[in-house]
C-alpha positions as CSV (number, residue, x, y, z in Angstrom):
1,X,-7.1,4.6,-13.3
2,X,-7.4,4.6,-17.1
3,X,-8.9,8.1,-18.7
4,X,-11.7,8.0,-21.0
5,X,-9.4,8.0,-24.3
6,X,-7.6,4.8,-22.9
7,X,-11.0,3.1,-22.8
8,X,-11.8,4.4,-26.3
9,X,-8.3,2.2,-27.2
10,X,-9.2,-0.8,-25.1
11,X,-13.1,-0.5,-26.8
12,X,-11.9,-0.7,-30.3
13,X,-9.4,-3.7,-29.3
14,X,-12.2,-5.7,-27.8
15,X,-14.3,-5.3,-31.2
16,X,-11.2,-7.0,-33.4
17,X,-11.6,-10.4,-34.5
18,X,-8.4,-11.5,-32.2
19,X,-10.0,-9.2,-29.4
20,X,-7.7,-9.9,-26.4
21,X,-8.5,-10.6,-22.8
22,X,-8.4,-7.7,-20.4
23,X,-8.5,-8.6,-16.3
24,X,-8.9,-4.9,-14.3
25,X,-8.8,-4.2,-10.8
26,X,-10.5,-1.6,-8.8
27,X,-11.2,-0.4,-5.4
28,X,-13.0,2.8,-6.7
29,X,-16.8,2.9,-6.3
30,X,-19.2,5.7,-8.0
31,X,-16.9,8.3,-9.3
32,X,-16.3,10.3,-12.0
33,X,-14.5,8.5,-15.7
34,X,-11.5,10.6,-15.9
35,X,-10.9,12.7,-18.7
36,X,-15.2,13.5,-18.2
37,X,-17.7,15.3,-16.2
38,X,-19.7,12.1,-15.8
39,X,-20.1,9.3,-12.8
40,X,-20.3,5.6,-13.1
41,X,-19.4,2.2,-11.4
42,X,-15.7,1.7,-10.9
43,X,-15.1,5.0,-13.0
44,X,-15.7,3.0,-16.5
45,X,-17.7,4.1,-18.8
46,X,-20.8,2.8,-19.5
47,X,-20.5,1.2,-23.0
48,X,-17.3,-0.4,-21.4
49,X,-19.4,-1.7,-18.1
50,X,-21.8,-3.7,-20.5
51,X,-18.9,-5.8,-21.6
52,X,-17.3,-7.1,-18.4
53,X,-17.5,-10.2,-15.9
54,X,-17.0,-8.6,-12.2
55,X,-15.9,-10.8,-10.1
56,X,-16.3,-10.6,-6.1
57,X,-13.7,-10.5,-4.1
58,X,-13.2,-10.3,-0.1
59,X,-10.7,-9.6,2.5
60,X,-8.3,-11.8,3.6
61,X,-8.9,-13.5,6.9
62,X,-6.2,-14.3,9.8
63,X,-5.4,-18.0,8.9
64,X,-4.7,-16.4,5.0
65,X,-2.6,-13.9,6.0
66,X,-0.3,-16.2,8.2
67,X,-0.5,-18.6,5.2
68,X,0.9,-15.7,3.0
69,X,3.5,-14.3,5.2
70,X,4.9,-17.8,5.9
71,X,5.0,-18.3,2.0
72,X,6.7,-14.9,1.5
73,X,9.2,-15.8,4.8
74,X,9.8,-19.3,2.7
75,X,10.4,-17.7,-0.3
76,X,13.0,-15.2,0.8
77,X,14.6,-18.0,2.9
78,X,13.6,-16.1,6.5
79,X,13.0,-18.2,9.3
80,X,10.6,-16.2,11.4
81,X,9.8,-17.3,14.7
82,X,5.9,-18.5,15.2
83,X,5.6,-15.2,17.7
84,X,6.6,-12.8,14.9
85,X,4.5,-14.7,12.6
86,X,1.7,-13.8,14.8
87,X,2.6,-10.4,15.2
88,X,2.9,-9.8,11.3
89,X,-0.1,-11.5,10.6
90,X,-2.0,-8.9,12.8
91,X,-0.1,-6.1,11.7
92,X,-1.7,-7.6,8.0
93,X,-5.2,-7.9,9.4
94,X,-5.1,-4.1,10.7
95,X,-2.7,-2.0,7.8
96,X,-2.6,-4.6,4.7
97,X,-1.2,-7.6,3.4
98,X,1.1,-6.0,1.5
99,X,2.6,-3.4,4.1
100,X,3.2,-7.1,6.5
101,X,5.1,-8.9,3.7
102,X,7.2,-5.5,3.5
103,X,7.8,-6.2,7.4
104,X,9.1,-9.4,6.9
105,X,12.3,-8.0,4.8
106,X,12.7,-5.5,7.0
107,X,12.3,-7.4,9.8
108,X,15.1,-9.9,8.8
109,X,17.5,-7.2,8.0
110,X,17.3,-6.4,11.2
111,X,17.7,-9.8,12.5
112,X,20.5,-10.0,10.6
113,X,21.8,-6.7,12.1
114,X,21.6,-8.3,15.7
115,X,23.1,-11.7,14.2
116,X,19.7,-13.4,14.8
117,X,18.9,-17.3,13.6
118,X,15.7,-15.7,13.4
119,X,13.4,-12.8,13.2
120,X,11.8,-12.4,16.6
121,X,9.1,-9.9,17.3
122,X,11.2,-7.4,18.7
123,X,13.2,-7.2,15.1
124,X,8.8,-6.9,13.7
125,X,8.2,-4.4,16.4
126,X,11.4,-2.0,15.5
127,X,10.4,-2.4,11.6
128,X,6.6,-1.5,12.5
129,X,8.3,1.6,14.3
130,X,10.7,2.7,11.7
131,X,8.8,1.8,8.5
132,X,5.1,3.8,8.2
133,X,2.4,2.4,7.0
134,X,-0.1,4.3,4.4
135,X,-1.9,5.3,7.1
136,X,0.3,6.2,9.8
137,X,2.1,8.2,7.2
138,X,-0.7,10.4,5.9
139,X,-1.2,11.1,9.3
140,X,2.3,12.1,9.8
141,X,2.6,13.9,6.9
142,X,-0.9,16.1,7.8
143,X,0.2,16.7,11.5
144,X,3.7,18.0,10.5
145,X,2.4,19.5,7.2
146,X,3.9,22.8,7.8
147,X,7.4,21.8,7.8
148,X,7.1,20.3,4.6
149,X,8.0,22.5,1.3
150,X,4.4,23.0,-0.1
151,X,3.4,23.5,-3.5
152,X,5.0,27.0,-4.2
153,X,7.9,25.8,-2.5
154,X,7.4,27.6,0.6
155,X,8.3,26.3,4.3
156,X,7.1,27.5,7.9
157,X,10.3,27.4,10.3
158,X,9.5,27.4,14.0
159,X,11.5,28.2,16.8
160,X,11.7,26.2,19.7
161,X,12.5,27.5,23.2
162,X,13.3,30.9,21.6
163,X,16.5,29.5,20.1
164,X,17.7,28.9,16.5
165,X,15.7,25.3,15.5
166,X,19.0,24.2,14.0
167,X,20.8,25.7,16.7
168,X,23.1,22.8,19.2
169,X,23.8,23.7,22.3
C-alpha cells in the first residue's frame, strides 16, 4: 500500500487541470496510513477518501470460477477434463482464484510429463500436493520455523534418533 507521501503526489495530480484517473484496490479495512500514526478506511488518508467512488465488490461463486478456469485452460490451449475442472474449481472456491489458475499450468505440465491428451485430476491432485497455497504455506513455514535461518541468521539443528540429521546410513 501507498505511504502517506505517495498520496501527497497522487493529491496534487488530481487538483491539475488534466487531473488523471486513478482506479485502487484494497482488501485492507481500518488501519493505520503508512508513513503516520493515524487510522482510517482502507489506510487513505482522509482528504484523499473525500475524493473517491468505492465500488462493491464480491466473491466469486462456483459457476464463475469454472467459467474462469475453463477461459484460462482455453487460453493456454489445455484441455482439461470436466473432472479436473471440477476439482480446480473447488480448490478456487476454498484457497483463491488465482492459486487454481496457477494449478492449471502446473497441472498440464504434469500431464504432459505422463504423455496425457489431458489433464486429469490426478495430474490437479499431485500439483495441489506439490505446489502450497498461501495458506498452507504459512502454516508450513510456522510449524517448521526453527529450521529456517531467522533474522540474525541463526538456525536450530535437531538430531534425530541420536544420529547426525545429515547423516545416511
Amino acid at each position: 500500500m501507498l505511504d502517506i507521501e505517495c498520496f501527497s503526489f497522487i493529491n496534487r495530480a488530481l487538483e491539475d487541470e488534466l487531473a488523471p484517473i486513478v482506479i485502487m484496490a484494497s482488501n485492507r479495512g481500518n488501519t493505520r496510513i503508512r508513513g503516520t500514526n493515524y487510522r482510517s478506511p482502507h489506510g487513505l488518508p482522509l482528504d484523499f477518501l473525500d475524493r473517491v467512488v468505492i465500488v462493491s465488490t464480491h466473491a466469486y461463486a462456483a459457476d464463475e470460477i469454472r467459467q474462469i478456469l475453463a477461459i484460462r485452460a482455453q487460453e493456454e490451449e489445455i484441455d482439461v477434463s470436466p473432472n479436473a475442472l471440477a476439482l480446480l474449481t473447488k480448490i478456487g472456491q476454498e484457497t483463491g482464484l488465482r492459486y487454481a489458475s496457477n494449478l492449471v499450468t502446473t497441472s498440464d505440465l504434469l500431464a504432459k510429463k505422463r504423455r496425457a491428451k489431458e489433464v486429469g485430476v490426478e495430474d490437479v491432485q499431485r500439483s495441489f500436493h506439490l505446489f502450497y497455497d498461501p495458506e498452507r504455506s504459512v502454516k508450513f513455514v510456522s510449524d517448521f520455523e526453527k529450521r529456517f535461518i531467522g533474522d540474525e541468521g541463526g538456525v536450530t539443528l535437531s538430531v534425530a534418533n541420536g544420529a547426525d540429521a545429515m547423516e545416511i546410513s
